[in-house]
Wavefront OBJ file of the C-alpha trace (Angstrom):
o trace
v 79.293 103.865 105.644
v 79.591 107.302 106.286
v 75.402 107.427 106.408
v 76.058 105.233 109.543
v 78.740 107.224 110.821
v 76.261 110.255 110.838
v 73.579 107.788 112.813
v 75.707 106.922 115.121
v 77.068 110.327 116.477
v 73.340 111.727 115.919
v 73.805 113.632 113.366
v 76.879 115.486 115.122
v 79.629 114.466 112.919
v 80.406 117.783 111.884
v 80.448 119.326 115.260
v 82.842 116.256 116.008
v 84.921 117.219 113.080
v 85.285 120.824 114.090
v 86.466 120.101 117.672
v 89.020 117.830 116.382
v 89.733 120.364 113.994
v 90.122 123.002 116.831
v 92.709 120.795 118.930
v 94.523 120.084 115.353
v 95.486 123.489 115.459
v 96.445 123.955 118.665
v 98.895 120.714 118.019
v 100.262 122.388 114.990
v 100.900 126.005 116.561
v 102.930 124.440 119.713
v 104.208 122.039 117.398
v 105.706 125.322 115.083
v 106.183 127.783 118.254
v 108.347 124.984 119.676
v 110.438 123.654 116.439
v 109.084 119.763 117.097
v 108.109 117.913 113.786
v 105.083 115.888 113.525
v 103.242 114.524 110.630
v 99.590 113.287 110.179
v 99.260 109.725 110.853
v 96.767 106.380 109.611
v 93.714 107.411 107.978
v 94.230 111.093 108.530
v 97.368 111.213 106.497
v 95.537 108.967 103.652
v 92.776 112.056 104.256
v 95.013 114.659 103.580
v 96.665 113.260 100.157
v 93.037 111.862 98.981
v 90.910 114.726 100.018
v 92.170 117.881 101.345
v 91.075 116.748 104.852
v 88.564 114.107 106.764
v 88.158 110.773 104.729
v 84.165 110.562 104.462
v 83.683 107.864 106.797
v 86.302 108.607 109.688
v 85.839 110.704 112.488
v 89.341 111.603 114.226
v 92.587 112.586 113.720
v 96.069 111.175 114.451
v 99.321 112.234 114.655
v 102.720 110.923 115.160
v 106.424 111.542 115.815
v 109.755 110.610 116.353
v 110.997 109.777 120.013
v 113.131 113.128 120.195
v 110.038 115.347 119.001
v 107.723 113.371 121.008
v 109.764 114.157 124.316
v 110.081 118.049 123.775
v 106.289 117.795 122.545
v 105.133 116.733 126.026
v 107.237 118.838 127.699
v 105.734 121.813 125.812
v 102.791 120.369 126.073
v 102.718 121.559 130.057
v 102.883 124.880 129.982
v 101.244 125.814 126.549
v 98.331 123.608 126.271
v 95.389 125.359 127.113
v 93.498 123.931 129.956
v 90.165 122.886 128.212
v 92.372 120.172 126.994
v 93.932 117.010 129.178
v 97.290 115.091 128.060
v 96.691 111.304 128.662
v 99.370 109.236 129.042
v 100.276 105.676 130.028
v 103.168 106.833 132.211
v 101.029 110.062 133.491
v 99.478 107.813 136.703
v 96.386 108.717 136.034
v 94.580 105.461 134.993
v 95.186 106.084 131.564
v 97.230 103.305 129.938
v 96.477 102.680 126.355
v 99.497 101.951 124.672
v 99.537 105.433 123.016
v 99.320 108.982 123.752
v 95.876 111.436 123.794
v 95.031 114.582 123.676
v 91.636 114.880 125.249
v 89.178 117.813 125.174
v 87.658 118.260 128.480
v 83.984 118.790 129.220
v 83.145 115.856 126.386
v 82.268 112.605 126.932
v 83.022 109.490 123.924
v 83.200 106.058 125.394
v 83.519 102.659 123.542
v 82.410 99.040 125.512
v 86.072 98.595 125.766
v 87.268 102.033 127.538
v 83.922 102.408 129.823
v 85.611 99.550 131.829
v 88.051 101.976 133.193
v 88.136 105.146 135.076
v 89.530 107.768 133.258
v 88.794 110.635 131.349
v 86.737 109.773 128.314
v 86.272 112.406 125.696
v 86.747 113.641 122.033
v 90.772 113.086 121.327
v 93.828 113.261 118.994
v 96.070 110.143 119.141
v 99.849 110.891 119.662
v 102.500 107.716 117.997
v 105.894 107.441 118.480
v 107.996 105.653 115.987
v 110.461 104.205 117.966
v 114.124 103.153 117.160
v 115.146 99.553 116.978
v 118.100 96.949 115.808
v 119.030 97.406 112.431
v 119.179 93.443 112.493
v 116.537 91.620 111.184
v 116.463 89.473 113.624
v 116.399 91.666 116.790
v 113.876 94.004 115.398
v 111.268 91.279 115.481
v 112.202 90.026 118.688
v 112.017 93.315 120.221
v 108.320 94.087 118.825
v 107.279 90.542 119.881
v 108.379 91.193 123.304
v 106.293 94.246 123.125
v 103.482 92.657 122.270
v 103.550 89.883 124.346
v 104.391 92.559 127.496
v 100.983 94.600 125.796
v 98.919 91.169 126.165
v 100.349 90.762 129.982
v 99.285 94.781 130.477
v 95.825 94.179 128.847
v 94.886 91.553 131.071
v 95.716 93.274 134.274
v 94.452 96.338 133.177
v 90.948 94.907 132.462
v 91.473 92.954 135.860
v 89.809 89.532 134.357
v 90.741 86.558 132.108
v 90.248 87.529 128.240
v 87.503 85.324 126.300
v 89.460 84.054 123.645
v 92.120 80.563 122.918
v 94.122 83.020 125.990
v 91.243 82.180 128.441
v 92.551 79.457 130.477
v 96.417 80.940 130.536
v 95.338 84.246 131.347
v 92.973 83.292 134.278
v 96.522 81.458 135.492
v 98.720 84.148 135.047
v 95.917 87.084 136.557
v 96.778 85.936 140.303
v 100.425 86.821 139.548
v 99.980 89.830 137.564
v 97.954 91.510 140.407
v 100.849 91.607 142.631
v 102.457 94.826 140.657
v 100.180 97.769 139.670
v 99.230 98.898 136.182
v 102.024 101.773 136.645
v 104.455 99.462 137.272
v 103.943 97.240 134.168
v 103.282 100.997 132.517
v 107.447 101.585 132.935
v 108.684 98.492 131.777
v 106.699 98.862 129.032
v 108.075 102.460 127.975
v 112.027 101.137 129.094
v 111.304 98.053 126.605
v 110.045 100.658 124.145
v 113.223 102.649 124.545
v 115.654 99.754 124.344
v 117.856 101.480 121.541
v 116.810 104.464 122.070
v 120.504 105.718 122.330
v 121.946 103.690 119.695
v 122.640 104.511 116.420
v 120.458 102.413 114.354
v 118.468 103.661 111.315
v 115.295 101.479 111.414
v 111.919 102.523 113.438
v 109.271 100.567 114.635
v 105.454 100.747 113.752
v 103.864 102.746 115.890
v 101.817 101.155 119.097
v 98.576 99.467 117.100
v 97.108 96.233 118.153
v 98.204 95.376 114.012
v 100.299 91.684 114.008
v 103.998 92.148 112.907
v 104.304 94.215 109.742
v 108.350 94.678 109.446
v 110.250 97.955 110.405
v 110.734 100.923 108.515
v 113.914 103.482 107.853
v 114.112 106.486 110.182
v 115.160 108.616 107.307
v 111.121 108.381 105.413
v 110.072 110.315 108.931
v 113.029 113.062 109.166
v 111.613 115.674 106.716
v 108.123 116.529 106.225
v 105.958 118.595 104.127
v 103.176 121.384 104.637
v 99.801 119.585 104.049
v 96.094 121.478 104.374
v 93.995 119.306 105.921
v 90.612 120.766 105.860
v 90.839 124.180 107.193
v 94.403 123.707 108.901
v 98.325 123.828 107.019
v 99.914 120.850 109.269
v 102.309 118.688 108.235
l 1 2 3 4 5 6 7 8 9 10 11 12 13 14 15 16 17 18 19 20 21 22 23 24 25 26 27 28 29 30 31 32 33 34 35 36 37 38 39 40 41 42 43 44 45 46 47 48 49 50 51 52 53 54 55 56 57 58 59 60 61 62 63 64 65 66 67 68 69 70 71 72 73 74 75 76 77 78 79 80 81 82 83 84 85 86 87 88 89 90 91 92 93 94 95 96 97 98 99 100 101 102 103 104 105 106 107 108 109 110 111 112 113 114 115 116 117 118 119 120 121 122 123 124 125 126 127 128 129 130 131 132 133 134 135 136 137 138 139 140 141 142 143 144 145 146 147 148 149 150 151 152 153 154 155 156 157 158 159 160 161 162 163 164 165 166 167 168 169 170 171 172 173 174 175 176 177 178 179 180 181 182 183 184 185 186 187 188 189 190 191 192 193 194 195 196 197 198 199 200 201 202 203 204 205 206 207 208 209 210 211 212 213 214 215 216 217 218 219 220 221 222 223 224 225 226 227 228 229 230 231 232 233 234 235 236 237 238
């Protein structure tokens, strides 16, 4: 696997690796200028415990947050990012609307068949997640990631503009007529007001951040309030 990775990006994985590296850091020293906790994510975070850094085969890094840190992160994120990099958002209006934040490095280009569909900027990232509050009830939580998901299926459709090829195929060619009425941006804040639903309440159970993963069950708040100091490769981050 990880000879394949190397064929596939040419030989330039460890160029790769040292960009995301770079924008890593730059994460981490707005993230500690600015008092906003974040904590490796996915396969990074399994990186960091197993090896100090980038698991053999992978070739990005991800990061996540709570909803409080995530909102004074992109706020900070304005004025103290430096400019060779772009924040990509869904709810930026910009034609970006994955389901989850980037940080994008200008002046690179990295496409997939899925994202060269769309027009936006395409280039080496970080992924930003938000764990996201929701009922303490068993019951609720699942209905409120369900109605995520099915909003996410609604958004994909629209947002590639034609039926999907799967069992969906004849429902979603119904529904596309309809969708068009409203623009991506408009599905783009229903989606973050669903997100938000208890937002303000006090519950003590997160969601899983935005993945295309089915329903996994919910998690406590309190494993994501403290955090540790981590090296991961050349950079302390936590």
């Amino acid at each position: 696997i990880k000879d394949e990775i190397n064929n596939s990006y040419s030989g330039k994985i460890k160029y790769v690796r040292e960009m995301e590296l770079e924008l890593l850091t730059e994460i981490d020293r707005i993230c500690r200028r600015n008092n906003i906790q974040y904590f490796l994510s996915g396969g990074t975070m399994l990186g960091a415990v197993r090896h100090k850094g980038f698991i053999p085969w992978d070739d990005d890094i991800d990061i996540a947050m709570l909803r409080d840190d995530y909102e004074k992160f992109k706020t900070a994120c304005v004025n103290e990012l430096p400019k060779k990099y772009q924040y990509q958002s869904y709810t930026n209006k910009d034609g970006y609307h994955y389901f989850f934040d980037k940080i994008t490095i200008k002046d690179t280009y990295f496409s997939t068949k899925y994202s060269d569909r769309f027009d936006m900027l395409k280039g080496f990232s970080t992924d930003v997640f938000i764990f996201d509050k929701t009922s303490d009830n068993k019951f609720f939580s699942k209905l409120h990631f369900k109605m995520l998901m099915a909003l996410r299926l609604l958004m994909n459709v629209r947002w590639i503009n034609e039926p999907r090829k799967d069992k969906s195929y004849m429902l979603s060619k119904l529904l596309l007529p309809i969708l068009r009425i409203f623009s991506m941006d408009t599905y783009s804040k229903m989606y973050d007001k669903l997100l938000r639903k208890y937002e303000k309440r006090n519950t003590s159970t997160v969601l899983p951040p935005a993945t295309d993963h089915k329903w996994r069950g919910v998690m406590p708040k309190k494993w994501f309030e403290t955090v540790t100091d981590a090296p991961f490769e050349n950079v302390m981050s936590y």
